[in-house]
N, CA, C and O atoms as a MOPAC input file, in Angstrom:
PM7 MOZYME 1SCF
protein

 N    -22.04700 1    32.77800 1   -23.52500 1
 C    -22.11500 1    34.00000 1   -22.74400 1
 C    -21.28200 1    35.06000 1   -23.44600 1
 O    -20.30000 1    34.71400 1   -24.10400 1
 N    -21.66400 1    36.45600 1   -23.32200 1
 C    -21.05500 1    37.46000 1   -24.22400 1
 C    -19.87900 1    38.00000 1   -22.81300 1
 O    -20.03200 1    38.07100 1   -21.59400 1
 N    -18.88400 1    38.25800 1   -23.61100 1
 C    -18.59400 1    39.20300 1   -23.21500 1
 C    -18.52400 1    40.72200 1   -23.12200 1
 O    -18.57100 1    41.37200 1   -24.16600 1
 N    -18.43400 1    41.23400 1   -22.13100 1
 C    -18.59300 1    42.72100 1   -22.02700 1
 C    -17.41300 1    43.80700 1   -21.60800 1
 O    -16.94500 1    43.86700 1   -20.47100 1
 N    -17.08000 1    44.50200 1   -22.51400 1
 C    -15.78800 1    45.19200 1   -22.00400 1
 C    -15.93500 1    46.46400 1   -21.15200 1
 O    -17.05300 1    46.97500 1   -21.20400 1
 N    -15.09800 1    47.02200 1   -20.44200 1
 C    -15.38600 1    48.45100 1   -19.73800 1
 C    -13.16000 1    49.17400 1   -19.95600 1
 O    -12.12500 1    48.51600 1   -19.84800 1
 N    -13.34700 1    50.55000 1   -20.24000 1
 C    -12.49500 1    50.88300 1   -19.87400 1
 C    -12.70800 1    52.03000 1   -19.04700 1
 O    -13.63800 1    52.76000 1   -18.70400 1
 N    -10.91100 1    51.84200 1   -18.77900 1
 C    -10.39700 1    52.66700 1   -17.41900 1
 C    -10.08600 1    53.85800 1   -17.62900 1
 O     -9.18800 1    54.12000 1   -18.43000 1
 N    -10.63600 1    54.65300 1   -17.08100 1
 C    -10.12600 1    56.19700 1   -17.29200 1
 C     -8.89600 1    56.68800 1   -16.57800 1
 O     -8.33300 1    55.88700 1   -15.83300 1
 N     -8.50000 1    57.66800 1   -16.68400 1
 C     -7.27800 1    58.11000 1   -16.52600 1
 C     -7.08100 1    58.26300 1   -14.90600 1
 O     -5.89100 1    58.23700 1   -14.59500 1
 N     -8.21500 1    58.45600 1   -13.52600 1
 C     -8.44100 1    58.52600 1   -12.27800 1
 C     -8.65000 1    56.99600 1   -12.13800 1
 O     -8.63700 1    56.71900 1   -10.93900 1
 N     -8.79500 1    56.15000 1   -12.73400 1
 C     -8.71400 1    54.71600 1   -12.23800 1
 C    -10.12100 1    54.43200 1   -12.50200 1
 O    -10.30800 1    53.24800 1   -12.22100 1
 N    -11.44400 1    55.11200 1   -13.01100 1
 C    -12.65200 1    54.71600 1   -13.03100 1
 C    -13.02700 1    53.78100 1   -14.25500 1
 O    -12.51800 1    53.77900 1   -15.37600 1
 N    -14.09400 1    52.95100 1   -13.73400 1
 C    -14.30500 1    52.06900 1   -15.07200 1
 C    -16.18200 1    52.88500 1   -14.75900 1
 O    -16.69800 1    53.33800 1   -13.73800 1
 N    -16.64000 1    52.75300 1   -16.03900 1
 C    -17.93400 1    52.27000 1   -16.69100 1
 C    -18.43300 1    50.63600 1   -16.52400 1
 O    -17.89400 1    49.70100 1   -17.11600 1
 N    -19.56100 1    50.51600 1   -15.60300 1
 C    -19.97600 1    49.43400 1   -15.34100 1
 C    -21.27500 1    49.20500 1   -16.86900 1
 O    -22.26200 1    49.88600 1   -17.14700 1
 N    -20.66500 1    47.91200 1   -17.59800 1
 C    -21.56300 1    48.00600 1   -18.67500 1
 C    -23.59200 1    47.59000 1   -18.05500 1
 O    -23.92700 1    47.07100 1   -16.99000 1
 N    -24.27700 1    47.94800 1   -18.91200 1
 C    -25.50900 1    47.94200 1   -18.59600 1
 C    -26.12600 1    46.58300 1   -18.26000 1
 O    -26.96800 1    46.53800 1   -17.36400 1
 N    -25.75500 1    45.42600 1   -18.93900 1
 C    -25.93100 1    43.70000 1   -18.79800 1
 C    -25.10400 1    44.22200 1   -17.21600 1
 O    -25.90500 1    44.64500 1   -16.38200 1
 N    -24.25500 1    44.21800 1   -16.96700 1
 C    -23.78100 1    43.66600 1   -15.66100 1
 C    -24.49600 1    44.57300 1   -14.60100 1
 O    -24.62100 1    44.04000 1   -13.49900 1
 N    -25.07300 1    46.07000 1   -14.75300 1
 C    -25.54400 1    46.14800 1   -14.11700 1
 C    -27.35900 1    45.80700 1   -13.46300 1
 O    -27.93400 1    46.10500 1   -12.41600 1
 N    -27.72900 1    45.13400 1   -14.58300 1
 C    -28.97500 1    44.50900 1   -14.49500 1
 C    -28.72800 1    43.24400 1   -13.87200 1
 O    -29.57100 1    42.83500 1   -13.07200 1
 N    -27.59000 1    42.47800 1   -14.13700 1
 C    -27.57900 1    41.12500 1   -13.30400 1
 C    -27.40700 1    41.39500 1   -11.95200 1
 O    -27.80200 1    40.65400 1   -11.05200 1
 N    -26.72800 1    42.61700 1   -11.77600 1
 C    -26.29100 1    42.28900 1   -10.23500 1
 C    -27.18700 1    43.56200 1    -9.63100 1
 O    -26.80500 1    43.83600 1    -8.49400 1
 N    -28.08800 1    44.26100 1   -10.01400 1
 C    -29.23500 1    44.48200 1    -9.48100 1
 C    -28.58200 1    45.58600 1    -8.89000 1
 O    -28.71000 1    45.52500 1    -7.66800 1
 N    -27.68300 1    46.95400 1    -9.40000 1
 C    -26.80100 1    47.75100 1    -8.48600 1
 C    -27.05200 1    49.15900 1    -9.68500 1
 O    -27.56700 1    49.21200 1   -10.80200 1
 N    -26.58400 1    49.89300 1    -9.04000 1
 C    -27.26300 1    51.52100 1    -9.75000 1
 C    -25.98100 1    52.80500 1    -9.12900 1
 O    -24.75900 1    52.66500 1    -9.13000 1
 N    -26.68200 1    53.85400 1    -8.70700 1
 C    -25.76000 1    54.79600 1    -8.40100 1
 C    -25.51100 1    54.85800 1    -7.39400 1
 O    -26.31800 1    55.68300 1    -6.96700 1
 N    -24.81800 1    54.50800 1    -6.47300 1
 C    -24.42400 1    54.80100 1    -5.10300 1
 C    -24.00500 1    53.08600 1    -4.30000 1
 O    -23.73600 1    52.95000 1    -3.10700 1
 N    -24.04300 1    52.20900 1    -5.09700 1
 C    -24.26000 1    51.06300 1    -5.07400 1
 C    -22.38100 1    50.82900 1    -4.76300 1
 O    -21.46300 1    51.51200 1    -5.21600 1
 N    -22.28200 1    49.17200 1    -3.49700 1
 C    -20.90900 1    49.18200 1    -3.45200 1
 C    -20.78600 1    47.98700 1    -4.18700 1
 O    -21.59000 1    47.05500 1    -4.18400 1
 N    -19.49700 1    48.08800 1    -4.95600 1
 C    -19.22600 1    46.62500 1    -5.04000 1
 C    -18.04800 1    45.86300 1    -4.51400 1
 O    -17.07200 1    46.55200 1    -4.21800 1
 N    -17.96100 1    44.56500 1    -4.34400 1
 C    -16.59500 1    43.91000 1    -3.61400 1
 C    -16.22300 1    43.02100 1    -4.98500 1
 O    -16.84900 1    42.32100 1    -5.78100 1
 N    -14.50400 1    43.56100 1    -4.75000 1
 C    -13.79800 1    43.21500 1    -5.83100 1
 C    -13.08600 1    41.57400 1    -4.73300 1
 O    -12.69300 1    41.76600 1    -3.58300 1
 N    -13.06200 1    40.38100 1    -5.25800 1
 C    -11.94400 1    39.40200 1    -4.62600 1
 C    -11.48800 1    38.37400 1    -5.77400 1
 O    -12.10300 1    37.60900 1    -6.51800 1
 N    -10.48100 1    38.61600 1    -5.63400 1
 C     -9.14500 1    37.42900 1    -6.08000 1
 C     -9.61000 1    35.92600 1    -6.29600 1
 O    -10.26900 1    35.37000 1    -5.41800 1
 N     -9.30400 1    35.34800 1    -7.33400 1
 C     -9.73300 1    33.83600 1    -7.32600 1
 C     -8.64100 1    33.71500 1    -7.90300 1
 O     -8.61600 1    33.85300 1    -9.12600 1
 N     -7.75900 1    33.50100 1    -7.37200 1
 C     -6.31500 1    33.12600 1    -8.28200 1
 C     -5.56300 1    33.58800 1    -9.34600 1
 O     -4.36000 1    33.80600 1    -9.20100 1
 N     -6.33600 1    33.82600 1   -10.78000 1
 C     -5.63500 1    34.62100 1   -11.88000 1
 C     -7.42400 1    35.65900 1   -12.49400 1
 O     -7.77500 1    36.38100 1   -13.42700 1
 N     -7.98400 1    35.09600 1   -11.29600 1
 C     -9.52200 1    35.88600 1   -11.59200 1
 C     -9.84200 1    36.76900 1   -10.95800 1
 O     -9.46800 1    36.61500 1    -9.79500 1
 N    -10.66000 1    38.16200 1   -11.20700 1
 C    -11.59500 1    39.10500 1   -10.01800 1
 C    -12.67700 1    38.37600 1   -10.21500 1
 O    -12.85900 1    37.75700 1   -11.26400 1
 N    -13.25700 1    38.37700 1    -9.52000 1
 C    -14.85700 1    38.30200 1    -8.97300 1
 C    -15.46400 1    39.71900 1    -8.51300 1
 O    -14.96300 1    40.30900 1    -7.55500 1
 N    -16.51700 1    40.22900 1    -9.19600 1
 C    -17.01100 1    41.24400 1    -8.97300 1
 C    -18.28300 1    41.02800 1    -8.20800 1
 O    -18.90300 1    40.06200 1    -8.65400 1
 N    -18.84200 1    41.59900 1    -7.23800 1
 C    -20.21700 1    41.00800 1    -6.72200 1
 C    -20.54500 1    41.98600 1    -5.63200 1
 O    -19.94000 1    42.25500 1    -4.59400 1
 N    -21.69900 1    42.46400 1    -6.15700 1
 C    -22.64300 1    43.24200 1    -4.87300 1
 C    -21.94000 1    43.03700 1    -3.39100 1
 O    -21.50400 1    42.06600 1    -2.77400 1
 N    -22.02700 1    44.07900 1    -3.20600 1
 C    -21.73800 1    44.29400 1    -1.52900 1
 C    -23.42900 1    43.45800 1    -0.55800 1
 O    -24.61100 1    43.54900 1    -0.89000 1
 N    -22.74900 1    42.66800 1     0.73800 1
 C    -23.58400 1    42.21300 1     1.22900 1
 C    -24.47800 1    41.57600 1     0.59600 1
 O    -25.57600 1    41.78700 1     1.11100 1
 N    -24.52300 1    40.96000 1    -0.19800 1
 C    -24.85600 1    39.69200 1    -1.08400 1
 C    -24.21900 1    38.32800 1    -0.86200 1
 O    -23.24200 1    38.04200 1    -1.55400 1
 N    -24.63100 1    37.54100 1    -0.04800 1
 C    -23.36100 1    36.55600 1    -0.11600 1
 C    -24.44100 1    35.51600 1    -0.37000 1
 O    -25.64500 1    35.63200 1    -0.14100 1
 N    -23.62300 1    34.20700 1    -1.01700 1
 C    -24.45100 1    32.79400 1    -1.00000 1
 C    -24.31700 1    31.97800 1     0.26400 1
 O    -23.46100 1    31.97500 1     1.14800 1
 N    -25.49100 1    31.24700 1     0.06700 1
 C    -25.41400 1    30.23700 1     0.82300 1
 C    -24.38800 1    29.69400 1     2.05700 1
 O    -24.25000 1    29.79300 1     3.27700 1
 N    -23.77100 1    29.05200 1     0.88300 1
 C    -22.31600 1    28.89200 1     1.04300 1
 C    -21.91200 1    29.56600 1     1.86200 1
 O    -21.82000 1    29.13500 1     3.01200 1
 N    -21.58500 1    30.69500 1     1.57300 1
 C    -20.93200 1    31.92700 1     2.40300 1
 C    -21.63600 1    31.72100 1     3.71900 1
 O    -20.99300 1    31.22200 1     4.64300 1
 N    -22.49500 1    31.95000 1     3.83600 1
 C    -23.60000 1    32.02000 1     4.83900 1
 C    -23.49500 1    30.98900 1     6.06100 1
 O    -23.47400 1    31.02800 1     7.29100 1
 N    -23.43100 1    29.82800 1     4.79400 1
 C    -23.19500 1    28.30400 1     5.85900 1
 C    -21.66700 1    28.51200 1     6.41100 1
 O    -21.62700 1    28.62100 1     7.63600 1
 N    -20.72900 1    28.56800 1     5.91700 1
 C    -19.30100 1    28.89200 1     6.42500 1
 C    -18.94800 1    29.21800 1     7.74100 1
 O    -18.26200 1    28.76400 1     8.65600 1
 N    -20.00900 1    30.61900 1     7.38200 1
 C    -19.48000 1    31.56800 1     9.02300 1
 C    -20.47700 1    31.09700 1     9.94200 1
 O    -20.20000 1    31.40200 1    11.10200 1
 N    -21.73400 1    30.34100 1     9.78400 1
 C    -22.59400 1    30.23900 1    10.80000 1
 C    -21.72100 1    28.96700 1    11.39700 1
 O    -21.60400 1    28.86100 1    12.61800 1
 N    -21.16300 1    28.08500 1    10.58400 1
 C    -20.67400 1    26.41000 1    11.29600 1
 C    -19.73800 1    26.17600 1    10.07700 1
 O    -19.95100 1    25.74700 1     8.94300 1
 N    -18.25000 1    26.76000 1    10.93900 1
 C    -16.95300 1    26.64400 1    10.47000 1
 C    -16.78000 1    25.30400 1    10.89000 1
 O    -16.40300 1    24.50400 1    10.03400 1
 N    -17.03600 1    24.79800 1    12.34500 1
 C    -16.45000 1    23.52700 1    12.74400 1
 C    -17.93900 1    22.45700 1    12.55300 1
 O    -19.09800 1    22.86100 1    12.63900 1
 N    -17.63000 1    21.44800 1    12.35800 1
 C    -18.90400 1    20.47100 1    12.56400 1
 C    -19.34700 1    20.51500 1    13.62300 1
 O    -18.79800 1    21.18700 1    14.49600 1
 N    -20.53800 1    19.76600 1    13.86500 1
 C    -21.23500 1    20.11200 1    15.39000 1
 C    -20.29000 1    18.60900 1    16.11800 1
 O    -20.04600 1    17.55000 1    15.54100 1
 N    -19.93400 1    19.00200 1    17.48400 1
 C    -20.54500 1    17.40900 1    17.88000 1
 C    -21.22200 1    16.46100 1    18.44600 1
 O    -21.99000 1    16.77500 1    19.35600 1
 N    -21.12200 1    15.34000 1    18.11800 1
 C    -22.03500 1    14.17200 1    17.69100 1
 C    -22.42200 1    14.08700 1    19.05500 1
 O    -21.57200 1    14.24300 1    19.93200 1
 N    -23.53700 1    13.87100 1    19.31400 1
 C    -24.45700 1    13.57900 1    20.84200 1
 C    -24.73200 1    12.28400 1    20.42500 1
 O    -24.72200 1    11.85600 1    19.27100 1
 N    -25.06800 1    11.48100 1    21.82800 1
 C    -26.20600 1    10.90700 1    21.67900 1
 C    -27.36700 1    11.28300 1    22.04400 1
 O    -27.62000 1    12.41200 1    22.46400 1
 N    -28.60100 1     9.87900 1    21.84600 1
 C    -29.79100 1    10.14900 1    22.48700 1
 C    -30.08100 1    10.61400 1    23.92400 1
 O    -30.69800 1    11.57800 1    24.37700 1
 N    -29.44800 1     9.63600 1    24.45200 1
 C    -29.25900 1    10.01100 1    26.06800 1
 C    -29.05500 1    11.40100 1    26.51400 1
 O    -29.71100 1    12.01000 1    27.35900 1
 N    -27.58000 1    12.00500 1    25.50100 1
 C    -27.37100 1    13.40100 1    26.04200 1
 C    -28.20500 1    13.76900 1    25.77400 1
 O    -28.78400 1    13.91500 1    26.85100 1
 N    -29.23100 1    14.30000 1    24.57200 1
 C    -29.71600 1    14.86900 1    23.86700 1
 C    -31.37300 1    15.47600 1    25.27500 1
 O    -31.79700 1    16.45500 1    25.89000 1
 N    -31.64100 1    14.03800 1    25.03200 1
 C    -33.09200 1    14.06900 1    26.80300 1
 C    -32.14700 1    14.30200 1    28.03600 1
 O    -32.80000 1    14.46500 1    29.06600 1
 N    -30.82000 1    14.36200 1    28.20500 1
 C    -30.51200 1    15.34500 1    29.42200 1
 C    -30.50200 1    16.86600 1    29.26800 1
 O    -30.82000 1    17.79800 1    30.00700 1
 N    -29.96800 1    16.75300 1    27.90500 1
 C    -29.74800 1    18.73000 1    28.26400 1
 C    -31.14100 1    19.22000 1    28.04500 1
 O    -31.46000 1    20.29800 1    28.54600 1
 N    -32.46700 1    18.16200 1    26.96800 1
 C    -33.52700 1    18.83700 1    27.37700 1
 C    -34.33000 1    19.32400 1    28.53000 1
 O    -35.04500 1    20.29800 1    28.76500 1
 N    -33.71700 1    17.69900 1    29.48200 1
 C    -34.25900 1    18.13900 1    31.36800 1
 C    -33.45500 1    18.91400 1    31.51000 1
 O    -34.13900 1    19.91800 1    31.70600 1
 N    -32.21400 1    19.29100 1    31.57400 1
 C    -31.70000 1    20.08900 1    32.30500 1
 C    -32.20600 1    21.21800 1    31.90300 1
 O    -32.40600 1    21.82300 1    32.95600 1
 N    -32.61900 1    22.04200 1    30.83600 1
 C    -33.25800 1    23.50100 1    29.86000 1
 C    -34.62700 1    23.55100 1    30.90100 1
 O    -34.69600 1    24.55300 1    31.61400 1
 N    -35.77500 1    22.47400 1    31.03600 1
 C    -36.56600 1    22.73600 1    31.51300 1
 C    -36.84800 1    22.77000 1    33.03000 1
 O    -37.79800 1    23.40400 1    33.48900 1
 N    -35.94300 1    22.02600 1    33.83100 1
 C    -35.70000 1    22.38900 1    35.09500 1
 C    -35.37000 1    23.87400 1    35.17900 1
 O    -36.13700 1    24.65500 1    35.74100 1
 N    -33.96000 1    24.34900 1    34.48700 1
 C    -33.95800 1    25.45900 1    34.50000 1
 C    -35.01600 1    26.78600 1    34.31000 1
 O    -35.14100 1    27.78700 1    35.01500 1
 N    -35.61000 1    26.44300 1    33.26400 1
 C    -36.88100 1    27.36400 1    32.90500 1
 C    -38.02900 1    27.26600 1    33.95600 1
 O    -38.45100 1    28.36000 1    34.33200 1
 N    -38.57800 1    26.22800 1    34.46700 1
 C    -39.39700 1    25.91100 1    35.27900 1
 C    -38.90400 1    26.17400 1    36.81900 1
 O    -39.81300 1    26.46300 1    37.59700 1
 N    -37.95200 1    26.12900 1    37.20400 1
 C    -37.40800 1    26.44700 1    38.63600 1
 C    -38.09400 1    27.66200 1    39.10400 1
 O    -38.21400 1    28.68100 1    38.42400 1
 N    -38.60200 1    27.48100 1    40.46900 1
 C    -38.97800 1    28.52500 1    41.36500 1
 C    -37.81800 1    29.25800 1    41.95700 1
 O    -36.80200 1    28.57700 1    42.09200 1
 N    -37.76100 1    30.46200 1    42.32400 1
 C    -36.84800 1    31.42400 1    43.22400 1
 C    -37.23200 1    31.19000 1    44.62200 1
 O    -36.67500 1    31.81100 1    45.52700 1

């Protein structure tokens, strides 16, 4: 993999080189999120997240474990509910 350099101008701006902006699919008006990996930045499109990411925030905690039994009660109980007359 090549590397690609950018410098900093005197207001703090960098030049995003042209390879990086074709990988990450970003242009003029485009945000990016800078985060920390220890002695690393990570540069990466705004609102882009993986998987990963994705899976994280949907199920931080594991589910828990049912059984069968529960599993055909809370379905009667959903369809009593849905089906109930007023």
């Amino acid at each position: 993999m090549s590397v690609t350099h950018s410098k900093i101008t005197a207001q703090g701006q960098i030049s995003v080189p042209l390879e990086v902006r074709r990988r990450l699919a970003v242009g003029p008006g485009s945000i990016l999120e800078w985060e920390q990996d220890g002695d690393r930045m990570i540069v990466r499109r705004a609102g882009k997240f993986s998987s990963v990411d994705i899976h994280t925030a949907l199920f931080s905690a594991p589910p828990k474990r049912r059984t069968l039994d529960d599993l055909k009660a809370g379905i009667a109980r959903h369809l009593r509910a849905k089906h109930a007359r007023d």
